[in-house]
C-alpha positions in Angstrom: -14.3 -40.6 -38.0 -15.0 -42.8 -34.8 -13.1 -45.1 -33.2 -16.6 -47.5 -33.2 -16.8 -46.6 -37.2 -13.2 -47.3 -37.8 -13.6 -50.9 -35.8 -16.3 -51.6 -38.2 -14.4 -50.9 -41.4 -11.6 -53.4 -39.9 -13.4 -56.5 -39.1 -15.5 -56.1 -42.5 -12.1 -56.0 -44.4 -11.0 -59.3 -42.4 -14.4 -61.1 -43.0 -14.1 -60.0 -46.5 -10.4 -61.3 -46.8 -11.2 -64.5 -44.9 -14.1 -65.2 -47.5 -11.4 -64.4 -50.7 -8.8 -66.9 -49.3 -10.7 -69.8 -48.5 -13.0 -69.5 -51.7 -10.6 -68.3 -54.1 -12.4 -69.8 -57.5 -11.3 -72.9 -56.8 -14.4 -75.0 -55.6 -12.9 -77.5 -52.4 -12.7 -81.4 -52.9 -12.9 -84.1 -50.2 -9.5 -85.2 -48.9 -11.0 -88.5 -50.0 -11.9 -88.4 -53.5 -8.1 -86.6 -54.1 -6.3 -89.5 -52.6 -8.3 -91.3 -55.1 -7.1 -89.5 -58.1 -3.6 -89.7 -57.1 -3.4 -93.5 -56.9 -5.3 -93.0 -60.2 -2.2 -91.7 -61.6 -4.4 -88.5 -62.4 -2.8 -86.0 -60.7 -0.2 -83.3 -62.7 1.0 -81.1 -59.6 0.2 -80.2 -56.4 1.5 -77.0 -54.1 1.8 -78.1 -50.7 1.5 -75.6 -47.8 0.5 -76.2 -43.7 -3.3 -76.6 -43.7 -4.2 -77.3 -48.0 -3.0 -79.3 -51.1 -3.1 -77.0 -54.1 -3.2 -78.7 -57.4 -3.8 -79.5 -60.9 -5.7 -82.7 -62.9 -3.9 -84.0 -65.9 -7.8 -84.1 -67.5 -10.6 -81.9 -66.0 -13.4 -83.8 -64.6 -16.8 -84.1 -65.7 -18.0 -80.9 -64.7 -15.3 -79.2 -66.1 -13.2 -78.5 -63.0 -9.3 -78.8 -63.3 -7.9 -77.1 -60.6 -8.9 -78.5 -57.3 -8.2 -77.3 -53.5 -8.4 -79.6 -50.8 -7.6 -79.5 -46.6 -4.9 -81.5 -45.8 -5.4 -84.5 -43.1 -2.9 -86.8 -41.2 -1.8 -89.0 -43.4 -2.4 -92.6 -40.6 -5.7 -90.7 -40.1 -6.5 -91.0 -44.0 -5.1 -94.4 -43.9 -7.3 -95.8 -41.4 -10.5 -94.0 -42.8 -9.3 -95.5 -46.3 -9.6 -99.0 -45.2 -13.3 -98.8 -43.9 -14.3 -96.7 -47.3 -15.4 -93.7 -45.2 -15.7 -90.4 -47.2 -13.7 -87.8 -45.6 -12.3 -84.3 -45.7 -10.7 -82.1 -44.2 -12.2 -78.2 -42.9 -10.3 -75.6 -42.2 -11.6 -73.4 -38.8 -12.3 -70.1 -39.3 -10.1 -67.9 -37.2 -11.6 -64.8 -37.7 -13.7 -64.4 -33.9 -10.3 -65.6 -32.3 -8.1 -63.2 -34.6 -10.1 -60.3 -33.4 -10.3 -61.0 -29.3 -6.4 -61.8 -29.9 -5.2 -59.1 -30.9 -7.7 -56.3 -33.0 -9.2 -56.0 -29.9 -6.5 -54.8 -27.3 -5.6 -52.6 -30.1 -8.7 -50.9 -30.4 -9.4 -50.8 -27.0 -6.0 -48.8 -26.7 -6.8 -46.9 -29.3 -10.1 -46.0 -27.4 -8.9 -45.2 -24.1 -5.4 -43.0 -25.8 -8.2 -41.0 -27.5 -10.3 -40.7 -24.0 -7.2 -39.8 -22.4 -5.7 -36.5 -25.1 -9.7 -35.3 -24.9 -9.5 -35.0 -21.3 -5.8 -33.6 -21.3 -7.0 -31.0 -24.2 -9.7 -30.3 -22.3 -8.7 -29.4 -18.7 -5.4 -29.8 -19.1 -4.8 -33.2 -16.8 -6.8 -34.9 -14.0 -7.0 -32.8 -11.0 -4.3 -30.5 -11.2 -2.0 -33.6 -11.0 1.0 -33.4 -13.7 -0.6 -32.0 -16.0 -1.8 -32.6 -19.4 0.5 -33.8 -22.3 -1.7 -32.6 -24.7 -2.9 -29.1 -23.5 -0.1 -28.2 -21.1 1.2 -25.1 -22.2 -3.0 -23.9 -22.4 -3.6 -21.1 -20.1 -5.9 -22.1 -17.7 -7.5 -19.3 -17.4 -11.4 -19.0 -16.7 -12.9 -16.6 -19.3 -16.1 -15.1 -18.8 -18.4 -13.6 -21.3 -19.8 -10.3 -20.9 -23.1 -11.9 -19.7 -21.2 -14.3 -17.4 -19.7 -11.9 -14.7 -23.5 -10.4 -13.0 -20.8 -8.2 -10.5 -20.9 -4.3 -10.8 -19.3 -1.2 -9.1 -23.0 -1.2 -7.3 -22.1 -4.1 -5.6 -19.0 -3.4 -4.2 -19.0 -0.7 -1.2 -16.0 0.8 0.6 -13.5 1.0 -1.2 -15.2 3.9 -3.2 -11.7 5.7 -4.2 -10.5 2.5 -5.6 -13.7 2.4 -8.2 -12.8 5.8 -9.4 -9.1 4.9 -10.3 -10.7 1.2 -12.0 -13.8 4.0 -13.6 -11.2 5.3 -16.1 -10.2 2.3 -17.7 -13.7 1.1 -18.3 -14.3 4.3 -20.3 -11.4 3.1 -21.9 -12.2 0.0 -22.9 -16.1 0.9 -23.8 -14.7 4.1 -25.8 -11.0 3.9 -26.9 -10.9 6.4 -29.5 -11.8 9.7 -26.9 -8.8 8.6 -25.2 -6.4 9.2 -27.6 -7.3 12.5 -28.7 -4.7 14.5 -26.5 -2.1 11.6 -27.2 -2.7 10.0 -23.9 -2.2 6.2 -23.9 -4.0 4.0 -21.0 -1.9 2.1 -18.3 -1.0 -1.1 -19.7 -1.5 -3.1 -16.1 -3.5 -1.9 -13.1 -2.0 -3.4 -9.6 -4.6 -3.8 -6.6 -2.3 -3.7 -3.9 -4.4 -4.7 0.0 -4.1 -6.7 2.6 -6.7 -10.5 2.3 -9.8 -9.8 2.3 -10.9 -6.2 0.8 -12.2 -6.8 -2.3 -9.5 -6.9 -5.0 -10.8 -9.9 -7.2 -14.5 -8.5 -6.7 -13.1 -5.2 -8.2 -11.9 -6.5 -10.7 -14.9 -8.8 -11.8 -16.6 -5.5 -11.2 -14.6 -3.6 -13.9 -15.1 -6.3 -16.2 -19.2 -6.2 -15.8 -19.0 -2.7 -16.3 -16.9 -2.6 -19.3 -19.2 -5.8 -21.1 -16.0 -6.9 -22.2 -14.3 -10.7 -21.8 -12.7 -11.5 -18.6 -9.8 -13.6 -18.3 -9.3 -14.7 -14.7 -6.4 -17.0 -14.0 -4.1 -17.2 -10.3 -0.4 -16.6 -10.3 0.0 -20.5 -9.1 -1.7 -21.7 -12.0 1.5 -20.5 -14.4 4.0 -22.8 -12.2 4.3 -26.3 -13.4 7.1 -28.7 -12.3 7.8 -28.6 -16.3 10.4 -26.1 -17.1 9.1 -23.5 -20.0 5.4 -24.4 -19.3 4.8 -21.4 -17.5 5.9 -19.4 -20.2 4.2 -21.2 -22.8 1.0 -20.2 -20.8 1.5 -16.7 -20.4 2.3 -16.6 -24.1 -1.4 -18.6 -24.7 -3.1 -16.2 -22.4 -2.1 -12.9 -23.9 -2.9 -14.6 -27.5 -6.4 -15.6 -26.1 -6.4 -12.0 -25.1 -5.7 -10.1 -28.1 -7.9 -11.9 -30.1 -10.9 -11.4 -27.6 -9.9 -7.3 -27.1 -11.1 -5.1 -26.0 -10.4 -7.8 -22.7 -9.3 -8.0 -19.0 -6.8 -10.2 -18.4 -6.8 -11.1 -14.4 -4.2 -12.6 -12.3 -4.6 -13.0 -8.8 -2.1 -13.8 -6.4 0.7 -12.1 -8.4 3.2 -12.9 -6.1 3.3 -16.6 -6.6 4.5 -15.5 -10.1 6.1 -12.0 -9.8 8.7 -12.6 -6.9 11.8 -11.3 -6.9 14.7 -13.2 -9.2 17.5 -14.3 -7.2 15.9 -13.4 -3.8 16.6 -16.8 -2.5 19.9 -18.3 -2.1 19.1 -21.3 -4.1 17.7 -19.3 -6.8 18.9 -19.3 -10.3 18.5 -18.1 -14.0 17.3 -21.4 -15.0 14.2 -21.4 -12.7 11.1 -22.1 -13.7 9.7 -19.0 -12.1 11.5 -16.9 -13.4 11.2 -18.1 -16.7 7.7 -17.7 -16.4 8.1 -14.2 -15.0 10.4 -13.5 -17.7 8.1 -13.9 -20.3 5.2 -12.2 -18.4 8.0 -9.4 -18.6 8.2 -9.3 -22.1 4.4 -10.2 -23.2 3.8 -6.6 -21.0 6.4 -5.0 -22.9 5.4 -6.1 -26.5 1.8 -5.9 -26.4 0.1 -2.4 -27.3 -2.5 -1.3 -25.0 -4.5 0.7 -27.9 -5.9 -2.4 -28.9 -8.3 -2.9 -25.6 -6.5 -5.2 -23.4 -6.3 -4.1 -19.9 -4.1 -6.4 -17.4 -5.3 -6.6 -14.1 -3.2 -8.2 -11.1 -3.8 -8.2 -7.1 -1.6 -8.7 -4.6 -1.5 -8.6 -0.8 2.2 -8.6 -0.6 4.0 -6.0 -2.3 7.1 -5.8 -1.3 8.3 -9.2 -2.5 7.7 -8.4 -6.0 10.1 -8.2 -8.6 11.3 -4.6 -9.3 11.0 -5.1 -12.9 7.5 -5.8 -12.8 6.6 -2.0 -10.7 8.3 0.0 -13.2 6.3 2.6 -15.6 5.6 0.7 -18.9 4.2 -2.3 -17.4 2.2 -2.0 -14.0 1.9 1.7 -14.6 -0.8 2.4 -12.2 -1.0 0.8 -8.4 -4.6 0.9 -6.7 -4.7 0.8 -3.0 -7.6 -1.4 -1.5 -7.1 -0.9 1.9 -9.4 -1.8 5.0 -12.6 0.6 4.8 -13.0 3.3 7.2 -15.7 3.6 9.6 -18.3 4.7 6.4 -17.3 1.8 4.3 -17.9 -0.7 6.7 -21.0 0.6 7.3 -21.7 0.4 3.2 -20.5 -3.0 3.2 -22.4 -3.6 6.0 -26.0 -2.6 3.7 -25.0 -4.8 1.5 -24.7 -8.1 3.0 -27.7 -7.1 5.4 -30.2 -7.1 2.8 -29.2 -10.7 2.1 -30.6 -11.6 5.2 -33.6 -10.8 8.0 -32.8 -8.2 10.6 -34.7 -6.6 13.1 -35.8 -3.1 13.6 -33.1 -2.8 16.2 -30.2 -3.6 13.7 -28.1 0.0 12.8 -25.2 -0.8 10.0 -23.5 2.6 11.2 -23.7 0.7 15.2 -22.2 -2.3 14.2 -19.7 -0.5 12.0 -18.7 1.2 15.0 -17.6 -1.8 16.8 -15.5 -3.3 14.1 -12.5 -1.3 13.4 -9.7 -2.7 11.2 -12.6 -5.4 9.9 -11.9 -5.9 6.1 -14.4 -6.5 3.6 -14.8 -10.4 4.2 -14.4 -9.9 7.6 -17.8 -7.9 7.4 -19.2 -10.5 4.9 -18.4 -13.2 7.4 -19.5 -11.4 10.6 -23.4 -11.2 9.1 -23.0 -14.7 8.4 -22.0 -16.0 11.6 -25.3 -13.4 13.3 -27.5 -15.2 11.3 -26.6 -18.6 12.3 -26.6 -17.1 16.1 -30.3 -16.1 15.2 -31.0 -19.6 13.6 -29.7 -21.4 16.1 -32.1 -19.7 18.9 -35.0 -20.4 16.7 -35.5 -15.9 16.0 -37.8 -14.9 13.7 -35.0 -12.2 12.5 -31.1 -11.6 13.1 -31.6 -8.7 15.8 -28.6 -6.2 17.5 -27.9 -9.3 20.0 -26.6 -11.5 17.3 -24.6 -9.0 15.8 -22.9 -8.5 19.2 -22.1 -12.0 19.7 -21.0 -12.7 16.3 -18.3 -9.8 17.1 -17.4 -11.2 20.4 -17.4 -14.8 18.9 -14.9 -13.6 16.0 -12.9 -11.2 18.1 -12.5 -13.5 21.1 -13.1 -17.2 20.4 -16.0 -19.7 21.2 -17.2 -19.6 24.4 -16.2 -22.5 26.2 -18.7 -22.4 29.0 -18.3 -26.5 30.1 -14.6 -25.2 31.2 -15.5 -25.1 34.9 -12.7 -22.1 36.8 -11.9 -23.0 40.4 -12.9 -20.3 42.6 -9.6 -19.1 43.6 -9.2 -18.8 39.4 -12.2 -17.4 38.7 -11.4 -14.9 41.7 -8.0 -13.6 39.8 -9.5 -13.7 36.1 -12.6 -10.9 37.8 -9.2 -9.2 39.1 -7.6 -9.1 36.4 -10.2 -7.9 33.9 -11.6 -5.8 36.4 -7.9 -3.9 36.2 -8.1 -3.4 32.6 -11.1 -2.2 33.0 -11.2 0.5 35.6 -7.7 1.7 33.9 -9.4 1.9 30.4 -11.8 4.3 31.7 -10.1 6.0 33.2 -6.6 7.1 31.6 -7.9 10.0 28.6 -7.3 8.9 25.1 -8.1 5.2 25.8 -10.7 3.4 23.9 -14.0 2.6 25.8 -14.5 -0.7 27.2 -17.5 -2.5 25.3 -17.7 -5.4 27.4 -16.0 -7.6 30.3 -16.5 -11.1 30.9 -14.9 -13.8 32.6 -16.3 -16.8 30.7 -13.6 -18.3 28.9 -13.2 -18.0 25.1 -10.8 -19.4 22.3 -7.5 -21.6 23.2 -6.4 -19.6 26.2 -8.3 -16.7 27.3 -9.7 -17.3 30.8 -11.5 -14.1 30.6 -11.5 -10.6 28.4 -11.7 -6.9 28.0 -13.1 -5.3 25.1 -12.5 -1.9 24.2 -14.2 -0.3 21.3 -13.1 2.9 19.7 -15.3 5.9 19.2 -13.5 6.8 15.6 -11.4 5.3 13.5 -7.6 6.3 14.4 -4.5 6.7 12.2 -2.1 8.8 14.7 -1.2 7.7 18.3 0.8 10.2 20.0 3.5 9.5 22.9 0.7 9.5 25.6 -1.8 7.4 24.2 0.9 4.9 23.6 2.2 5.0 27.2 -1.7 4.4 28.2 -2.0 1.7 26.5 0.9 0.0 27.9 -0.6 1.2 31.2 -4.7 -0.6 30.7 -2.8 -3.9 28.9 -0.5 -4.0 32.6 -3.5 -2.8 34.6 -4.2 -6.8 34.6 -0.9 -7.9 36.1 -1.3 -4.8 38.5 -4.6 -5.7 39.9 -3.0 -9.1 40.7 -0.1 -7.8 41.9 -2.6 -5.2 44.2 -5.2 -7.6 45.2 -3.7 -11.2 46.0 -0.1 -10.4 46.5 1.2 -11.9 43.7 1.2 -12.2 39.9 -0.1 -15.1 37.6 0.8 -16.6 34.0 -2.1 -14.7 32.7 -0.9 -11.8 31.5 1.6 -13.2 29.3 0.2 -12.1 25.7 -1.0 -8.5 27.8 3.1 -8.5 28.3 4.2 -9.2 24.9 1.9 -6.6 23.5 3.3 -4.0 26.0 6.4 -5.3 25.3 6.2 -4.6 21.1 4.8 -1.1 21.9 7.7 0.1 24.1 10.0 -1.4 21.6 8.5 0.4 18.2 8.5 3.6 20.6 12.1 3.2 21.1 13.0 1.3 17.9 11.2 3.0 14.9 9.4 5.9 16.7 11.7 8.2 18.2 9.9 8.3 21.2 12.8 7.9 24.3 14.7 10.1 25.6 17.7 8.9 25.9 18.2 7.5 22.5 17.0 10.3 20.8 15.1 11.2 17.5 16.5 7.8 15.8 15.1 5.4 13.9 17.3 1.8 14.9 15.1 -0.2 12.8 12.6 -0.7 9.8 9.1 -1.6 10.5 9.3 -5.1 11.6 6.1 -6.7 9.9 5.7 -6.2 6.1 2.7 -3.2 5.6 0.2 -6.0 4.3 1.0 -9.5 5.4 0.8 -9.7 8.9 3.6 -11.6 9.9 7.0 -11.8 11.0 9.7 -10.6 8.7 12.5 -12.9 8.7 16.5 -11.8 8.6 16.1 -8.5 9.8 19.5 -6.5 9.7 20.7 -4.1 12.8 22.4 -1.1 12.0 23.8 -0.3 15.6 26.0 -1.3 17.9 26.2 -3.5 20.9 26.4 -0.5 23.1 23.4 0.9 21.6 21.6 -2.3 21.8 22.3 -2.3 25.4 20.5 0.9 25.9 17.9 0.1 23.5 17.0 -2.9 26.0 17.2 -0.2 29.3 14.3 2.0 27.3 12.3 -0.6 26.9 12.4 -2.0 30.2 12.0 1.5 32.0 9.2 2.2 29.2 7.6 -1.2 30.8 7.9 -0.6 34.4 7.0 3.1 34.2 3.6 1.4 32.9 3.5 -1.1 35.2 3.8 1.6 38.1 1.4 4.1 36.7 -1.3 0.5 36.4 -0.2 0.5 40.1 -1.3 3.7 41.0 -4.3 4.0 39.3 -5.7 1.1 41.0 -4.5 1.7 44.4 -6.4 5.1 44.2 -9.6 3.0 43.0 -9.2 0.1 45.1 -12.3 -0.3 46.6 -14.4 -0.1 42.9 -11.8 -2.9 41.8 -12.6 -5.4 44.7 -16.4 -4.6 44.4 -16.3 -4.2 40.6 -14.5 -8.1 40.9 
């Protein structure tokens, strides 16, 4: 029932009760006429309480009446209304109106706003993500879609074609379980798409669950953290319910990493975490659920390496998909795709722009037709033409051109030096990428000017020489200073660092000097997928060894530096015209 109905019920009962007490069969008589009969001696007995006289006539009155009611008044009141022969009584207010605003009122308007409040918490499960709901907080939160809801196929996704065929097998799974398990071969319980941001690993995944028709279950790793302890595991335990009872399913979780991390990798860790609880019981729902009854566990992650061993071993995420940046042919796929979303020109070739975007993921491409279009919108074009393309690269690559930053001439003069230097160097060392474009208009937070070199092919092997070149064209800037004006300026620093790094992995990880030999002093120094620093790395060698690791290096760099040298001097008149 209603709050508004049960409100109803309530006052009716009061009005009903009010009416029963003051008109109890017993009809009312005047304050008046009952002081009369008592000085009349006609009175029995009487029941006094705080507002009425109750009583009793030694004879009934004329019309029968015996028993009598009547409101009491003051008795110096009475007196004085006695003495002028006024007829008087006394009424008794109804309290009803002001019984209800007192207090049935706040009650009920509690009542309504507690019953607002658990139909929002069961619903979403609190306001905004805040501390979540009393009611529904250990409710998955994950967002299910029907098999009409998710409109994403394998069709739509393009370059990561040798994922699809790994995800392929488990939708014939799902759509046919039976065929399966004819040979006694059992499906993976848990598929992990492992890539670095950006590639397509929740699109996959909605993909797989369009082309199986089957419910999808889509939730984030975050979403099972709580500051409650046991929440998270009372949602997992929701979700896999939810699961089972929808198979054949696809359970999602994205971001596995925010839930699947490592127990005790922290120093502050402990057993009574609430991640790990949660993971614990993600641990165990894998383990105890059958995966003959259609329930396929997808999870994504960008960094695998920080996940909890426990979690990678055969039984739970059996199979591990790689969706790694898309060669040269994927990107131009992808590129087909997101181009028929918008109007190109004639002059617009996917497999051209593909071929200046090496090492662009999936949403980089997405974002790079984007950005074209609004180049083309912005100059009024009837269509997004080659142009655009170009200067959507050059925008994302580089930075915004700052063209209002006004160089003084003897800045502007290095900066035409300096890229002039990589230039000349990159075309002519063998093995170095072509140069796409130089330009000394300023772009981003700090580049003065830039150098864009554009591979031919995509590359997975760079051999001792080609690395030394490249050390040589990123110091062919700081040598055409050097060459040209006599001395050297700050702006080479980040061409330094990146010389720097490259002599270092040579000597470090690659085995490439001489003098240290074929050893390998240290691990990769950036995890495979996230690009960024890896903090507490250990050395395994010595001080003496350290001191010779820093010689390589440094002869690795100025061996560069002279080669940048000579190269330049032999083409010194191109680099002062070329400037």
């Amino acid at each position: 029932m209603s709050p508004w109905g049960m409100a109803l019920i309530l006052l009716t009962m009061l009005w009903v009760r009010d009416l029963w007490v003051n008109n109890a069969q017993v009809q009312p008589m005047p304050y008046s006429e009952f002081v009369q009969h008592l000085e009349a001696g006609d009175v029995a007995s009487v029941r006094v309480a705080s507002n009425v006289i109750e009583g009793e006539l030694k004879k009934p009155l004329p019309d029968g009446r015996q028993r009598f009611i009547t409101t009491r008044i003051e008795p110096g009141l009475a007196k004085d209304l006695s003495s002028y022969k006024v007829r008087y009584e006394g009424v008794i207010e109804n309290t009803v109106v002001h019984d209800v605003l007192s207090w049935v009122l706040p009650v009920l308007l509690m009542f309504g706003l507690w019953n607002l409040l658990a139909r929002k918490m069961m619903k979403d499960g609190g306001f905004g993500g805040g501390i979540g709901g009393m009611m529904g907080v250990g409710k998955s939160r994950a967002r299910v879609y029907a098999e009409t809801d998710v409109s994403v196929h394998f069709n739509d996704v393009a370059g990561v074609d040798e994922a699809k065929d790994e995800l392929r097998e488990s939708v014939d799974f799902l759509k046919n379980p039976q065929s399966y398990g004819r040979l006694g071969a059992r499906m993976p319980k848990g598929i992990l798409l492992i890539g670095p941001p950006g590639t397509g690993k929740t699109m996959l995944a909605r993909a797989m669950a369009g082309e199986a028709g089957v419910p999808f279950f889509s939730i984030s790793g975050s979403e099972f953290v709580e500051m409650f302890v046991g929440v998270g595991a009372a949602r997992v335990r929701d979700l896999f319910e939810q699961a089972r009872k929808a198979a054949p399913a696809i359970i999602f979780i994205d971001e596995l990493d925010a839930l699947g991390r490592a127990r005790g990798a922290g120093p502050m860790s402990g057993g009574h975490d609430e991640k790990e609880q949660t993971l614990d019981q993600l641990l165990s729902e894998m383990d105890g659920f059958d995966a003959s009854v259609g329930v396929v566990i997808l999870a994504a992650t960008n960094r695998p390496e920080v996940l909890d061993p426990a979690l990678l071993r055969a039984g739970r995420f059996d199979r591990q998909v790689l969706v790694d940046r898309p060669d040269r042919k994927g990107r131009t796929d992808i590129l087909r795709v997101h181009i028929k979303k918008i109007t190109t020109a004639p002059d617009v070739n996917p497999d051209a722009v593909a071929a200046l975007t090496p090492g662009f993921a999936g949403a980089d491409l997405a974002n790079l037709v984007n950005e074209a279009a609004l180049l083309a919108t912005r100059r009024q074009a009837q269509a997004v033409e080659a142009t655009d393309f170009n200067n959507a690269i050059e925008r994302i690559v580089a930075g915004l051109e700052k063209r209002n930053r006004v160089l003084s001439p003897k800045e502007r003069q290095t900066v035409a030096y300096h890229e002039m230097g990589h230039a000349l160097l990159a075309m002519s060392l063998p093995g170095a990428d072509p140069v796409h474009k130089i330009s000394i208009i300023p772009r981003g937070i700090g580049a003065l000017g830039y150098t864009i070199q554009r591979p031919t092919e995509d590359r997975f092997l760079s051999t001792r020489s080609e690395l030394a070149n490249r050390m040589t064209v990123l110091l062919g800037g700081r040598a055409a200073e050097q060459l040209m004006l006599g001395e050297i300026s700050s702006g080479a620093a980040d061409d330094l660092a990146k010389a720097t790094d490259i002599a270092l992995d040579m000597v470090t990880r690659l085995g490439m000097s001489t003098e240290l030999g074929q050893v390998a002093y240290e691990r990769q120094r950036t995890p495979f997928l996230a690009q960024m620093p890896a903090f507490g790395s250990e050395r395994n060698y010595s001080e003496d060894t350290a001191r010779h690791i820093d010689e390589a290096v440094r002869q690795l760099v100025d061996k560069a530096f002279a080669n940048a040298m000579e190269g330049l001097q032999a083409r010194r008149d191109l680099l002062e015209q070329g400037a």
